[in-house]
N, CA, C and O of each residue as an XYZ file, in Angstrom:
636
protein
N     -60.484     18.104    -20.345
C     -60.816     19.204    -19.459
C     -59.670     20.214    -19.424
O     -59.949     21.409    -19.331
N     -58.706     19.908    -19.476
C     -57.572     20.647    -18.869
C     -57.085     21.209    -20.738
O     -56.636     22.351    -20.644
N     -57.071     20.808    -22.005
C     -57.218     22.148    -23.045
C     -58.629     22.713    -22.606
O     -58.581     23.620    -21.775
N     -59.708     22.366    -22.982
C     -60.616     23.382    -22.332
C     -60.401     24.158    -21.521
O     -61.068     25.095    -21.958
N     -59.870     24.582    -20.443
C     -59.426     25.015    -19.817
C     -58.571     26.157    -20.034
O     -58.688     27.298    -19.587
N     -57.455     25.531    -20.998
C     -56.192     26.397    -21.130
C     -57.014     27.159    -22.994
O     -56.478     28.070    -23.626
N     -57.937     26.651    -23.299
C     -58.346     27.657    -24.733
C     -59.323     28.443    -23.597
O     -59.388     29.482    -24.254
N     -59.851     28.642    -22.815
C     -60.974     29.405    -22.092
C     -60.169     30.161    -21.828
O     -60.602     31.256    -22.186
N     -58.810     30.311    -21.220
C     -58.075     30.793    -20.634
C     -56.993     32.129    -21.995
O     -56.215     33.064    -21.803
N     -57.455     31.590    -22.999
C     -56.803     32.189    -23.623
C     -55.479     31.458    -24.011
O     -55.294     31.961    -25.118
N     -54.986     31.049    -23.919
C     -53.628     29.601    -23.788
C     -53.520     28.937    -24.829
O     -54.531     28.523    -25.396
N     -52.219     28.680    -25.327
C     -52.206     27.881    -26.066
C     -51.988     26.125    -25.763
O     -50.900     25.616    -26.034
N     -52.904     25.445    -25.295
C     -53.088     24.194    -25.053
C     -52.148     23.416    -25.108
O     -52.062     22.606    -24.186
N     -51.094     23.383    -26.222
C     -50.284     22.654    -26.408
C     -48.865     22.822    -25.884
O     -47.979     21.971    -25.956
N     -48.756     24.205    -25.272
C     -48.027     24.570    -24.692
C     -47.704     24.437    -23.491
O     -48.654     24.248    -22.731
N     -46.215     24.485    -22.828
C     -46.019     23.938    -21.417
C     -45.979     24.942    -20.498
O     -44.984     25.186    -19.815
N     -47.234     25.665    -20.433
C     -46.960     26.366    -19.185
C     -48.355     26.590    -18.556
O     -48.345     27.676    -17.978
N     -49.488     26.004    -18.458
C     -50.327     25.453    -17.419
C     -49.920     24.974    -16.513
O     -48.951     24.229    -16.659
N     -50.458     25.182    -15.226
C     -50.638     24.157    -13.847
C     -50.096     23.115    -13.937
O     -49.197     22.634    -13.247
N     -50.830     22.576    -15.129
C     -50.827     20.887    -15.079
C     -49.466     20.685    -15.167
O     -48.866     20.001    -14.337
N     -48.994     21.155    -15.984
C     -47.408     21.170    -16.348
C     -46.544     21.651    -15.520
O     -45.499     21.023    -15.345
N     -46.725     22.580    -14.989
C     -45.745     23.074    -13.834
C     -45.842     22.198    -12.286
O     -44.913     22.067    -11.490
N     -46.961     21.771    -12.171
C     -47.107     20.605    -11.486
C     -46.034     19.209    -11.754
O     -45.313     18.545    -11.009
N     -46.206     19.189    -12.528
C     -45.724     17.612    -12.864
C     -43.939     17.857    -13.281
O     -43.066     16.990    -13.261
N     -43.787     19.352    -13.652
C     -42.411     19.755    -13.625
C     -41.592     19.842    -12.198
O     -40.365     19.751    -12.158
N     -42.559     20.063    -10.827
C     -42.326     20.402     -9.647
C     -41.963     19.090     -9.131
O     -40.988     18.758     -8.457
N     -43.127     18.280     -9.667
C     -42.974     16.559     -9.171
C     -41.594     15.831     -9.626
O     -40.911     15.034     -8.984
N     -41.399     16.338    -10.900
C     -40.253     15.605    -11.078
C     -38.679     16.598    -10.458
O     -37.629     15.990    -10.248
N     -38.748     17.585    -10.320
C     -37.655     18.200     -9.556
C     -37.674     17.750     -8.308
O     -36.579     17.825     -7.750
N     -39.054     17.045     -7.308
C     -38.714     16.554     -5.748
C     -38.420     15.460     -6.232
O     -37.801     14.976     -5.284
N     -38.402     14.539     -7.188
C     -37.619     13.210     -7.059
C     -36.210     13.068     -7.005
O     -35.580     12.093     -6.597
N     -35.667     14.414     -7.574
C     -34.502     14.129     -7.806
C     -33.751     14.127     -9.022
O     -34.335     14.275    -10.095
N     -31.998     13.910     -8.935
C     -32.119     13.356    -10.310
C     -31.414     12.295    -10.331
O     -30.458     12.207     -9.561
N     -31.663     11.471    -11.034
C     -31.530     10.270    -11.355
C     -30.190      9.543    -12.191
O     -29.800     10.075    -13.230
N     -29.750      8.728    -11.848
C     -28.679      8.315    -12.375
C     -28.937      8.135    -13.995
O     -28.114      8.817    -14.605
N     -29.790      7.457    -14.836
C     -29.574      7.478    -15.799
C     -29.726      8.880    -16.780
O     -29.305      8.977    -17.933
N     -30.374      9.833    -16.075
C     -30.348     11.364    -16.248
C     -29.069     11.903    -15.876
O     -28.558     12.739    -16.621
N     -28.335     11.452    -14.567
C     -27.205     12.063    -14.795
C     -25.864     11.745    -15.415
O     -25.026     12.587    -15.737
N     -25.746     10.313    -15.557
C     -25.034      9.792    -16.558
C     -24.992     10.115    -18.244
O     -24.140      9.889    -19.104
N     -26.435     10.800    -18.277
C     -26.149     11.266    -19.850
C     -25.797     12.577    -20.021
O     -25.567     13.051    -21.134
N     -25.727     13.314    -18.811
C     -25.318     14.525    -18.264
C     -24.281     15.120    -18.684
O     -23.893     16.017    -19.433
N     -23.803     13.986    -17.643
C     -22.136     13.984    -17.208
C     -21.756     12.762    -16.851
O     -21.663     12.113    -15.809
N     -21.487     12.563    -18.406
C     -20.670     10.548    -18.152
C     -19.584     10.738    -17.595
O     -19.303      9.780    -16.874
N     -18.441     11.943    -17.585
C     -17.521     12.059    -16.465
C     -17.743     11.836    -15.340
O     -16.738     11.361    -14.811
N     -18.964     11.980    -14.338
C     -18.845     11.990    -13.334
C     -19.050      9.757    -12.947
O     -18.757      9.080    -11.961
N     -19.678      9.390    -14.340
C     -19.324      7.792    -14.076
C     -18.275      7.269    -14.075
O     -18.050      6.221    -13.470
N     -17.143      8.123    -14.990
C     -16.167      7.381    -15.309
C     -14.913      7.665    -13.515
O     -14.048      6.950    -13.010
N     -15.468      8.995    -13.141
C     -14.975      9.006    -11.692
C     -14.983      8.727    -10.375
O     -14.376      8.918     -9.321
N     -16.079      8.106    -10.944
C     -16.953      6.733     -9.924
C     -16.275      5.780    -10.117
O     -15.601      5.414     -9.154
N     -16.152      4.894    -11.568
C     -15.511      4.003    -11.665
C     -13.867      3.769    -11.175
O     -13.324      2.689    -10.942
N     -13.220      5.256    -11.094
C     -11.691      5.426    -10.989
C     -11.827      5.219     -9.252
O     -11.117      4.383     -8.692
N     -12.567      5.858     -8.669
C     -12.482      6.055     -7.003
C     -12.856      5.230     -6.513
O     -11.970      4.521     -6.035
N     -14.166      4.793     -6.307
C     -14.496      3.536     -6.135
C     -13.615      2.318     -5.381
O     -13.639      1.926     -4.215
N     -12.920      1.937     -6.411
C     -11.678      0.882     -5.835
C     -10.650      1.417     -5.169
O      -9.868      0.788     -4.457
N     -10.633      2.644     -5.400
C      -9.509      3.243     -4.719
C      -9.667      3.254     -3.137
O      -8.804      2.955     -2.312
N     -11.098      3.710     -2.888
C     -11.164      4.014     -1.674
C     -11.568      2.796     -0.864
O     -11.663      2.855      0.362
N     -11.883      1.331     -1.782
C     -12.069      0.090     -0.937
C     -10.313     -0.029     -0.542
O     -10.229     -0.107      0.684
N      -9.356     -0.053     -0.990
C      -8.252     -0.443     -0.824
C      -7.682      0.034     -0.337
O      -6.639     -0.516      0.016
N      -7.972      1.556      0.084
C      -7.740      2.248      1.254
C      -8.284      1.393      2.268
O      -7.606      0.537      2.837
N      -9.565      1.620      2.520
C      -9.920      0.662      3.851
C      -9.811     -0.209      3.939
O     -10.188     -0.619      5.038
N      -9.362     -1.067      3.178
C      -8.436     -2.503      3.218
C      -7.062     -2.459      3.976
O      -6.699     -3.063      4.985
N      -6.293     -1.390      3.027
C      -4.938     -0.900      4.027
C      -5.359     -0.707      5.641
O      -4.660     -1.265      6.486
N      -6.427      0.034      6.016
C      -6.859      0.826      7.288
C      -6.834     -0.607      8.076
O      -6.070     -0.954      8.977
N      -7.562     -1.103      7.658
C      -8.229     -2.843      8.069
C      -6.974     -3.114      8.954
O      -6.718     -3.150     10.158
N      -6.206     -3.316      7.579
C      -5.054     -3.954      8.317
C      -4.065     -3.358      9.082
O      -3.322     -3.958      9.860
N      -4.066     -2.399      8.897
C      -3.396     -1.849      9.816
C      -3.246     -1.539     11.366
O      -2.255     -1.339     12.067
N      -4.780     -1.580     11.669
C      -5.411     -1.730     13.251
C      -4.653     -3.194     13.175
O      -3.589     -3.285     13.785
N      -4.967     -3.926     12.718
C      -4.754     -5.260     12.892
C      -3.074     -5.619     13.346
O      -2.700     -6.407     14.216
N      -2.223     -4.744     12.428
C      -0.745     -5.044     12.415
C      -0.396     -4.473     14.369
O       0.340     -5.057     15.164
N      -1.218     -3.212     14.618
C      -1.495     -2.443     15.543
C      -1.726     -3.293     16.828
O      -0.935     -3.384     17.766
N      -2.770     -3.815     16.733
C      -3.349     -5.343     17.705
C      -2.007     -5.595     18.149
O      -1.369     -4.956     18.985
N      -1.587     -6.800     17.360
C      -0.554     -7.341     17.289
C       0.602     -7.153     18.115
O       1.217     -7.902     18.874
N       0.751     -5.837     17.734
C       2.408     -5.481     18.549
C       1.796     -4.635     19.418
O       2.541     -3.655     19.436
N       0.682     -4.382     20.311
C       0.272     -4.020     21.495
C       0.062     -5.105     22.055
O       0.359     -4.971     23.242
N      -0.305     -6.152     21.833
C      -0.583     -7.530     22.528
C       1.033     -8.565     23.295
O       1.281     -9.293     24.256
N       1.972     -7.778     21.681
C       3.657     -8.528     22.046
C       3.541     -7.675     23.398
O       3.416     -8.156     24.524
N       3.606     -6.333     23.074
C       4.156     -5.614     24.637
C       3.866     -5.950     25.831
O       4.556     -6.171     26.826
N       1.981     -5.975     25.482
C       1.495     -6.949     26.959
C       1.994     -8.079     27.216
O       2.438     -8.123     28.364
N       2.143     -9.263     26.483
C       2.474    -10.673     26.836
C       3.693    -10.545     27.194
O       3.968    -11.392     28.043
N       5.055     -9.485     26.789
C       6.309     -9.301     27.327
C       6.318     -9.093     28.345
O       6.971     -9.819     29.094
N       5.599     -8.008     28.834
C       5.415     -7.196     30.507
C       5.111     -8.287     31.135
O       5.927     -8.826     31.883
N       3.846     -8.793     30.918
C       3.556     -9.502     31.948
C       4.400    -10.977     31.919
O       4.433    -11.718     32.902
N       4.855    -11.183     31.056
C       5.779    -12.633     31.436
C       7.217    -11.770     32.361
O       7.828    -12.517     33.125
N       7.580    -10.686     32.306
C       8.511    -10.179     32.914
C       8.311    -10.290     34.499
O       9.268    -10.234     35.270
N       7.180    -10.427     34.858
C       6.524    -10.609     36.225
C       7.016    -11.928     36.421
O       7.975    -12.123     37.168
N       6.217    -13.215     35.577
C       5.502    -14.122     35.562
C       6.351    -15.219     35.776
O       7.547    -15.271     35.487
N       5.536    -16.261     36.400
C       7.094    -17.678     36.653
C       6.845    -18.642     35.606
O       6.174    -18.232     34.659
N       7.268    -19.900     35.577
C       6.884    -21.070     34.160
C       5.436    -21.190     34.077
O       4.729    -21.053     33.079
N       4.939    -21.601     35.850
C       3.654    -22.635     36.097
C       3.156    -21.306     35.745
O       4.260    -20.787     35.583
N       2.390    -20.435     35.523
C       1.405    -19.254     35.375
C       1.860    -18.225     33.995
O       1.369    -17.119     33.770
N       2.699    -18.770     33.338
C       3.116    -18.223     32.102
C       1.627    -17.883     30.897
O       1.245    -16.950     30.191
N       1.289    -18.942     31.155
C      -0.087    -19.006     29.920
C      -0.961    -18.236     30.445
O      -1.944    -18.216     29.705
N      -1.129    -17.475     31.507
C      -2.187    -16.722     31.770
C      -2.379    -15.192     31.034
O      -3.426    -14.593     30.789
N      -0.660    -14.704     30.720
C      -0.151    -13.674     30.342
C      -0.922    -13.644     28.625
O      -1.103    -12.612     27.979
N      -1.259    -14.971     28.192
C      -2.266    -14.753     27.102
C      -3.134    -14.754     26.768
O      -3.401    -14.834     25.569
N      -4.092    -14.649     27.836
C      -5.561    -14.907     28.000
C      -6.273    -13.612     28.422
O      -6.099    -13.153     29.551
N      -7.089    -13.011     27.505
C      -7.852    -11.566     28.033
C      -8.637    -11.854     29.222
O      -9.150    -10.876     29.766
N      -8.812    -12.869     29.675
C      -9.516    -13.128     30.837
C      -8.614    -12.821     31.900
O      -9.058    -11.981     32.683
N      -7.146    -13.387     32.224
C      -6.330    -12.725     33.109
C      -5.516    -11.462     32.626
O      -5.208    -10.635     33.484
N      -5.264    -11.320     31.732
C      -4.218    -10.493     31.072
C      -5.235     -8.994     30.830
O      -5.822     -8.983     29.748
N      -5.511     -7.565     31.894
C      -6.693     -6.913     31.416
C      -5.827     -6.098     29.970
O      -6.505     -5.766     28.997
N      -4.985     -5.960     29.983
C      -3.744     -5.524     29.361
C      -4.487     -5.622     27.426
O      -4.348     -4.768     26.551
N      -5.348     -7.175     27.317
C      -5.308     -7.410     26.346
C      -6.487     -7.256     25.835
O      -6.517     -7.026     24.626
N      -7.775     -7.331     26.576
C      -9.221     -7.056     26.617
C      -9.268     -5.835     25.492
O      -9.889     -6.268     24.522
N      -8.850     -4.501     25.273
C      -9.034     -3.546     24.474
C      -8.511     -4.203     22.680
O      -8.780     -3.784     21.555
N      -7.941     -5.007     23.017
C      -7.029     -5.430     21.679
C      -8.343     -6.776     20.850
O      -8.192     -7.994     20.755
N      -9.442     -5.979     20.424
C     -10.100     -7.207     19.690
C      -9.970     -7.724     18.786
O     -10.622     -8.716     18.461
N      -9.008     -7.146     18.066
C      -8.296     -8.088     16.920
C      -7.505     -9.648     16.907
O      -7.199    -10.463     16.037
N      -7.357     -9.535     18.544
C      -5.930    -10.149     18.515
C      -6.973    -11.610     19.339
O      -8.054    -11.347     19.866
N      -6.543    -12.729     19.315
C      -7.408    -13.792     19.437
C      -6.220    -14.405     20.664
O      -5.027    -14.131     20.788
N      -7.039    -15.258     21.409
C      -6.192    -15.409     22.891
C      -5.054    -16.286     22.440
O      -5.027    -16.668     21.270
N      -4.092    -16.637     23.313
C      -2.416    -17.044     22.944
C      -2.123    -18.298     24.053
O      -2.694    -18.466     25.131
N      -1.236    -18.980     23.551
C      -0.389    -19.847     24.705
C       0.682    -19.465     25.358
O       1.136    -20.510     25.825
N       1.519    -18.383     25.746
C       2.901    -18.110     25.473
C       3.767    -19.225     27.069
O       3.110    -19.628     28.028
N       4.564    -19.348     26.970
C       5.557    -20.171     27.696
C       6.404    -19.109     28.287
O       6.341    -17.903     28.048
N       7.482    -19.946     29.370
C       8.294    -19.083     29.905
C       9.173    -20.492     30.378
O       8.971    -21.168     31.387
N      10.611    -20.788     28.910
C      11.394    -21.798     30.369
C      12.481    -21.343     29.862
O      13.005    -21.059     28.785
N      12.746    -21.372     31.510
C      14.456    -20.872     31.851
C      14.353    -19.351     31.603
O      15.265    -18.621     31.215
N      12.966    -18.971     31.922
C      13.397    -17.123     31.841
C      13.076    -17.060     30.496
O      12.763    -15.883     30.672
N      12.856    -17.230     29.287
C      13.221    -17.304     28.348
C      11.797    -17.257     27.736
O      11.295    -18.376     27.840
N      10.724    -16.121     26.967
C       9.501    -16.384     26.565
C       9.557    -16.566     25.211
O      10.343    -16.050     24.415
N       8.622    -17.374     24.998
C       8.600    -17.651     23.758
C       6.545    -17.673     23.399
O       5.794    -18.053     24.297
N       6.067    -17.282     22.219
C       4.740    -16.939     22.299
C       4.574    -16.747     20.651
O       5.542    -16.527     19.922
N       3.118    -16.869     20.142
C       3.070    -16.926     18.820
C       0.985    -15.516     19.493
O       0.098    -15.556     20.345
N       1.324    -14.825     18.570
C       0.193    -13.599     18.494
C      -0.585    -13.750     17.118
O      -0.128    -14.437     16.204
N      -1.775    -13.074     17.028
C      -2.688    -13.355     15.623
C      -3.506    -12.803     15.490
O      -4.606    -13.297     15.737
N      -3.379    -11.465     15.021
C      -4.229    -10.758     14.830
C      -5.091    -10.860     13.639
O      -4.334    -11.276     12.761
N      -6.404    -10.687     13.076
C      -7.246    -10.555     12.298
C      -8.027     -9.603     12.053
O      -8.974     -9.203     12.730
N      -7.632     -9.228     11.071
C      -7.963     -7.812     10.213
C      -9.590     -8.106      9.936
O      -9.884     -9.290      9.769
N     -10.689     -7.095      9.872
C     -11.530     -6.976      9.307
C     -11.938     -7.261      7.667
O     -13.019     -7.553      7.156
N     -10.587     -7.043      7.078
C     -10.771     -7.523      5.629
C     -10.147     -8.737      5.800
O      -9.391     -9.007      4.867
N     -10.204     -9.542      6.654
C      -9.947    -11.337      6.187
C      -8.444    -11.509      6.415
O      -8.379    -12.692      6.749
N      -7.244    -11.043      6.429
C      -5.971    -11.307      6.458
C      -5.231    -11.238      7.738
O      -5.241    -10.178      8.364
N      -4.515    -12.387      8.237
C      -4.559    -12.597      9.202
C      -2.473    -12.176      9.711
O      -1.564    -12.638      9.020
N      -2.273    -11.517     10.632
C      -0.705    -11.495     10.899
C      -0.643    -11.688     12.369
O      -1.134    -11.304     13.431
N       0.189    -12.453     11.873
C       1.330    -12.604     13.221
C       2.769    -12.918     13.651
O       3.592    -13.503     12.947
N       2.985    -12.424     14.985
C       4.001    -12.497     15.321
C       4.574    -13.039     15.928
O       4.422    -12.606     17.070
N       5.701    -14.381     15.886
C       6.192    -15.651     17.063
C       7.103    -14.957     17.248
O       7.490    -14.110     16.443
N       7.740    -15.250     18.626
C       8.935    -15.486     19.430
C       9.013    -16.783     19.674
O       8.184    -17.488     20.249
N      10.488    -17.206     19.018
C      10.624    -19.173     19.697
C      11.604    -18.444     21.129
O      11.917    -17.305     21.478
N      11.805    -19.697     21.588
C      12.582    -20.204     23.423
C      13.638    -19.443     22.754
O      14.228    -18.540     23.348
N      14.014    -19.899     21.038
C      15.091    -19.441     20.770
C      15.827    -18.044     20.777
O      16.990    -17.660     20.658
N      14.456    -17.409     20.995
C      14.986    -15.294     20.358
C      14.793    -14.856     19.689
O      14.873    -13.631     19.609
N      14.319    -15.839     18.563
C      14.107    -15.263     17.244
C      13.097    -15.019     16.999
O      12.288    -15.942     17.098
N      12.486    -13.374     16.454
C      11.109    -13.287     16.096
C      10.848    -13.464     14.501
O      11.729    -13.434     13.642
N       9.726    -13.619     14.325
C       9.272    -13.551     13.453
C       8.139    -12.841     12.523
O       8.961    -11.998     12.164
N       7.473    -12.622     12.127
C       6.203    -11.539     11.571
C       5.783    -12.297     10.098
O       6.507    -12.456      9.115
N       4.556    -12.653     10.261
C       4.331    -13.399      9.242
C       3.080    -13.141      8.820
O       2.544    -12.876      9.896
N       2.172    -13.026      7.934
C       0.801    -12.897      7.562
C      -0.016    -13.759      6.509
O       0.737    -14.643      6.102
N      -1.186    -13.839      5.948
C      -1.847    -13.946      5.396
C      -3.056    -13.600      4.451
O      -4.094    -14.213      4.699
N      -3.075    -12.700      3.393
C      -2.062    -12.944      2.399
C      -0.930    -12.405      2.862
O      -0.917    -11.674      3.852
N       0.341    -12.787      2.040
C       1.046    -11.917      2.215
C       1.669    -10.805      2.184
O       1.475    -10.333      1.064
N       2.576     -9.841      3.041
C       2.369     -8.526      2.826
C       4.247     -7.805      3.646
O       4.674     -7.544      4.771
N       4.874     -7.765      1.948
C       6.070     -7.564      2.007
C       6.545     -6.889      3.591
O       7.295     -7.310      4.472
N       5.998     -6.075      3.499
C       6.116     -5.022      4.907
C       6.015     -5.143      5.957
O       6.542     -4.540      6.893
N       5.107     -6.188      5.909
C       5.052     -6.867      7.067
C       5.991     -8.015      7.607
O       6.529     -7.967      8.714
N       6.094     -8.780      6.944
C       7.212     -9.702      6.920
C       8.461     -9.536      6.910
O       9.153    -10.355      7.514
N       8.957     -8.647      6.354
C      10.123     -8.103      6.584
C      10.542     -7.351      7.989
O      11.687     -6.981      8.248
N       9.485     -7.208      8.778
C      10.089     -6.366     10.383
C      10.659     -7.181     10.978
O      11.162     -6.911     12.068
């Protein structure tokens, strides 16, 4: 029907510029275009997919952790303050988001035991990153802090 049509019409039938054709040219411009259409395009734009890609997971990997390192030493400050109040018998409360409101905003950071003898606090913190790696930070009775993580992460460990 549709050469009939386009020889009635005067047309050369075999040619692409009937309805039918501009139709089905229209149809395929609302789909879009398509990756294996644009990959033969512009294989540059795969190979800059492939370059960014990882780049920008490992950015938000860094980001991850970084709230996380963040947690952490907002949680030391709280558990410091409030043991600065605090006597031996009620020491452990200073690590619990249930008494401590100080710590409730900090969801990284997972609840604590910390101590208090002879004045003297001592407390271990643990924050957990969204990408899986876990840091934290002890104080022993002794004074000495520490910063430690999982994996590990020079920069961190070294503060």
């Amino acid at each position: 029907m549709h050469i009939a049509n386009e020889i009635a019409r005067g047309r050369n039938p075999l040619s692409c510029c009937g309805s039918r054709c501009a139709a089905s040219w229209r149809q395929r411009r609302r789909e879009g275009l398509h990756a294996h259409r644009a990959s033969r395009r512009h294989p540059d734009l795969g190979i800059l997919a492939a370059i960014a890609l990882p780049t920008f997971l490992g950015q938000q990997k860094k980001a991850q952790d970084s709230v996380a390192k963040s947690d952490a030493r907002n949680a030391v400050a709280q558990i410091e303050s409030c043991l600065a109040d605090a006597v031996e018998a009620d020491a452990g409360d200073c690590g619990a988001k249930a008494t401590n409101d100080g710590l409730v905003p900090l969801k990284l950071v997972a609840d604590t035991s910390p101590t208090l003898t002879g004045g003297v606090p001592a407390y271990a913190v643990v924050a957990t990153s969204k990408s899986g790696g876990t840091f934290t930070i002890t104080k022993t009775a002794a004074g000495v802090t520490t910063y430690t993580s999982n994996p590990a992460d020079a920069k961190w460990n070294a503060t």
